[in-house]
C-alpha positions in Angstrom: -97.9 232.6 57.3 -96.6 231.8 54.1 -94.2 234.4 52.1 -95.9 235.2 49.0 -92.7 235.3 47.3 -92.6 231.1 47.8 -95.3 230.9 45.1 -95.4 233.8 41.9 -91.9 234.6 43.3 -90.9 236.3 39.5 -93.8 237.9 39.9 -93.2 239.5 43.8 -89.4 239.9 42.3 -90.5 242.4 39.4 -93.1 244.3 41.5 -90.8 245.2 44.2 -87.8 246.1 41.6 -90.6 247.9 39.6 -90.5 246.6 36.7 -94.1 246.6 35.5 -93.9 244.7 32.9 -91.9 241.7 33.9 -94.3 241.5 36.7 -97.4 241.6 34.3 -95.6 238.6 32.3 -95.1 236.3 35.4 -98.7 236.6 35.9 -100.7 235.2 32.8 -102.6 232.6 33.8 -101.4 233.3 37.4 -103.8 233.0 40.4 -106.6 236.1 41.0 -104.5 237.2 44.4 -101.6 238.0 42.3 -103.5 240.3 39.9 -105.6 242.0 42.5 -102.0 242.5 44.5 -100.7 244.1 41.2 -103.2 246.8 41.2 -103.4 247.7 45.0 -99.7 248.6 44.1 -100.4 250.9 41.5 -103.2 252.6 43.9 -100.0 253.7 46.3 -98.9 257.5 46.1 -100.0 258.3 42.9 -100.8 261.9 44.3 -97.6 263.2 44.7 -97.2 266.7 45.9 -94.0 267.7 43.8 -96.2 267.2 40.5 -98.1 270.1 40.5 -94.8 271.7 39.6 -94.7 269.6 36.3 -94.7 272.4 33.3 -97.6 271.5 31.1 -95.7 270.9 27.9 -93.9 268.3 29.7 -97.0 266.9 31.4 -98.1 263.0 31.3 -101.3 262.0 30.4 -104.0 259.1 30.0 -107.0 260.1 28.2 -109.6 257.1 28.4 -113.1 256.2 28.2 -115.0 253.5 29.9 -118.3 251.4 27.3 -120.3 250.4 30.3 -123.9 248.6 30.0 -125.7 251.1 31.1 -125.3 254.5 33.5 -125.4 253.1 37.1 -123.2 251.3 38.9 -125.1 251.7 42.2 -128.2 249.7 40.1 -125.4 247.1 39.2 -124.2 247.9 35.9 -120.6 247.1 34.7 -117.5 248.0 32.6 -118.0 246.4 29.1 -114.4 248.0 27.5 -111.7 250.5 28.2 -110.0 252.6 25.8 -107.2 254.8 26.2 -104.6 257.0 25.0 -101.4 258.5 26.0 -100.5 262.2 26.0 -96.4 264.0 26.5 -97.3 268.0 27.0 -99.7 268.9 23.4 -98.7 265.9 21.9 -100.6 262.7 21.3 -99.0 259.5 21.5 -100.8 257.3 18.6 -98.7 254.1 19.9 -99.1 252.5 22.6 -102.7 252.8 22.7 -105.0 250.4 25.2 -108.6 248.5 24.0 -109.5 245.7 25.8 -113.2 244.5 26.3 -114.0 242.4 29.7 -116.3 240.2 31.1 -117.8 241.6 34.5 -120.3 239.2 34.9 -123.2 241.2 33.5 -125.5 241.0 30.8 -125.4 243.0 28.1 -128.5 244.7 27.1 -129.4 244.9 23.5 -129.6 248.8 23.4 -125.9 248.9 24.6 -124.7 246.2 21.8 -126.4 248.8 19.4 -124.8 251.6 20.9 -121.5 250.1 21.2 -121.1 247.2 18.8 -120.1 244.6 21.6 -122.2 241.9 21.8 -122.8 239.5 24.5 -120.5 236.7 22.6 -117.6 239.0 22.2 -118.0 239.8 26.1 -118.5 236.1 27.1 -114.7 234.9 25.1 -113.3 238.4 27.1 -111.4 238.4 30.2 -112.5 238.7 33.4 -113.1 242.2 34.5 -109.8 242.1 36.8 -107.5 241.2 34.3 -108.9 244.1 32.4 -108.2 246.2 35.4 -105.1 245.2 36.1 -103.4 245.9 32.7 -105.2 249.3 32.6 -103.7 250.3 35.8 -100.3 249.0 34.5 -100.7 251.2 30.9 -101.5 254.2 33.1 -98.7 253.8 35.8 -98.3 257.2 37.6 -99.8 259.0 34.7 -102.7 261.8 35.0 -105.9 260.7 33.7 -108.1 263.0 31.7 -111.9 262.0 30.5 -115.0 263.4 29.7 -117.5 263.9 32.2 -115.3 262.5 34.2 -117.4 262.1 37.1 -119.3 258.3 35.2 -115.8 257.2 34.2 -114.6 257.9 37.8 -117.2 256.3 39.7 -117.6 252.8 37.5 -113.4 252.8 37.7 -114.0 253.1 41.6 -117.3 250.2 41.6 -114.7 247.7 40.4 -111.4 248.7 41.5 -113.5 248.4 45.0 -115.3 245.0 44.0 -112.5 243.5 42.7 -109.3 244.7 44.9 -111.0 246.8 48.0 -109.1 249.9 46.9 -110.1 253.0 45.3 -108.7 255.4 42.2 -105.3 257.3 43.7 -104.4 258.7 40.6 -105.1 262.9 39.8 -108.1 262.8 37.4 -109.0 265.8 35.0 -112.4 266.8 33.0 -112.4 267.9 29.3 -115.8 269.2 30.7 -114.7 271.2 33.1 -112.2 273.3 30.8 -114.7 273.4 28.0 -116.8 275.4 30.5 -114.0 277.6 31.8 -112.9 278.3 28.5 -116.4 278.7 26.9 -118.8 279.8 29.5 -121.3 280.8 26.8 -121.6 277.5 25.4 -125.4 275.4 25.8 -124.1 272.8 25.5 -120.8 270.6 26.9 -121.6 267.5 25.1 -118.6 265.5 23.5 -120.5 265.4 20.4 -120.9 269.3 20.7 -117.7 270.7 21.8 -115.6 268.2 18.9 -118.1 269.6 16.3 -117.0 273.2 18.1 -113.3 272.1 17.3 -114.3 271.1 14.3 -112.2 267.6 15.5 -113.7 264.4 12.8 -116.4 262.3 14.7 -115.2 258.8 13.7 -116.6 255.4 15.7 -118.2 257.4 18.3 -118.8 254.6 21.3 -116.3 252.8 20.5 -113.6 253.7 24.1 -110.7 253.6 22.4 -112.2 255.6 19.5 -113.5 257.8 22.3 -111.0 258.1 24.3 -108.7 259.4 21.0 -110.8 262.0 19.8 -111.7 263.2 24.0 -107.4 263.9 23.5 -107.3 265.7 20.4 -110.1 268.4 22.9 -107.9 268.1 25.7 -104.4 269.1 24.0 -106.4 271.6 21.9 -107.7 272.8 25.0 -104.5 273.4 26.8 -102.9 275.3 23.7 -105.7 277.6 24.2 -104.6 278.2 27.9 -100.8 278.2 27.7 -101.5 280.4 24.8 -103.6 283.2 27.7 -100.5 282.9 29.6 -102.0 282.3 32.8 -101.1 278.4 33.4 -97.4 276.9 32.8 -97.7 274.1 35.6 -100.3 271.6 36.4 -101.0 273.1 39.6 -101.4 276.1 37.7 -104.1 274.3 35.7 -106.0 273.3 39.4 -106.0 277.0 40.1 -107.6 277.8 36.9 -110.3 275.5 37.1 -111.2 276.7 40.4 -112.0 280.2 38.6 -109.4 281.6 41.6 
């Protein structure tokens, strides 16, 4: 059997000496096996135990969002874009930021290119849906991911991590959701478009991910001022154990 480190060999260099980036460089233009070996690497231990200890004002955070065209994978709808922004404790990182539209082989339907502004031309001169993977994965590293209604983001990031690499999501994921409705059981309504107007946080290119994904952090650091400020949560395991309603 052939060592892949005969063929790609800066790119099997930089993986195993972790350097992320190098390894991302080696591999432009670079055959499929390469990329899809990249991102089964950043599947490994991302659930490590000692990180529930980390304080949340020193806490490491992806907030993203997922355009997709339409609301069911299982039906065989696909990622269209991913957007995505960093977060260090209460604090959001406005560089570097991540917006990269794919092509997953799909259609786009004309009620998604209203929705969203991406038309089927912009998707067809995109790359391929695993390329759009793989430098996700690699922005996001060991990170926490936060979304809204996390549950849609989490199972479309599953449908093609699975199709693409036969792995699934390793990495802790948290829902702006799911604090909205510990913090605010009285609330009708946990809509993104509700609980930012509840903030009173500017609704600016709403379906647009990395627009999205911006304003979705600007509710989650809000939201954990709110909860360091009750004085019940200093850790992220602490912030588990709220959520449960423990």
């Amino acid at each position: 059997m052939r060592d892949p480190g005969e063929s790609g060999g800066g790119f099997w260099r930089s993986l195993r000496m972790g350097d992320i980036h190098s390894a991302l460089a080696s591999m432009k233009g670079g055959p499929s096996a390469q990329q899809i070996a990249f991102i089964r690497s950043l599947m490994r231990e991302r659930r490590r135990p000692e990180a529930l200890g980390t304080p949340l004002n020193e806490l490491e955070t992806v907030v993203f969002d997922l355009e997709t065209t339409g609301f069911a994978h299982q039906r065989g709808d696909e990622i269209l874009s991913f957007g995505a922004a960093r977060t260090e404790g209460t604090v959001i990182l406005q560089e570097p930021s991540f917006h990269m539209i794919v092509n997953s082989g799909t259609a786009v339907p004309e009620t998604i290119t209203r929705l969203t502004g991406i038309t089927q031309s912009m998707v067809d001169a995109s790359p391929p849906l695993t390329e759009g993977l793989r430098d996700f994965m690699a922005f996001v590293e060991g990170r926490v991911l936060v979304a809204h209604a996390a549950g849609h983001d989490k199972a479309f990031l599953n449908a093609a991590l699975w199709k693409t690499s036969k792995v699934r999501l390793t990495h802790r994921l948290l829902d702006t959701m799911m604090l909205a409705r510990r913090l605010y059981p009285e609330l009708g309504t946990y809509a993104l478009d509700d609980l930012l107007h509840e903030k009173g946080i500017p609704i600016e290119g709403r379906h647009h991910a990395l627009s999205d994904a911006f304003m979705t952090a600007r509710l989650w650091t809000s939201y954990i001022k709110e909860i360091q400020e009750q004085g019940k949560v200093e850790t992220l395991g602490d912030l588990y154990v709220y959520l449960s309603g423990i």
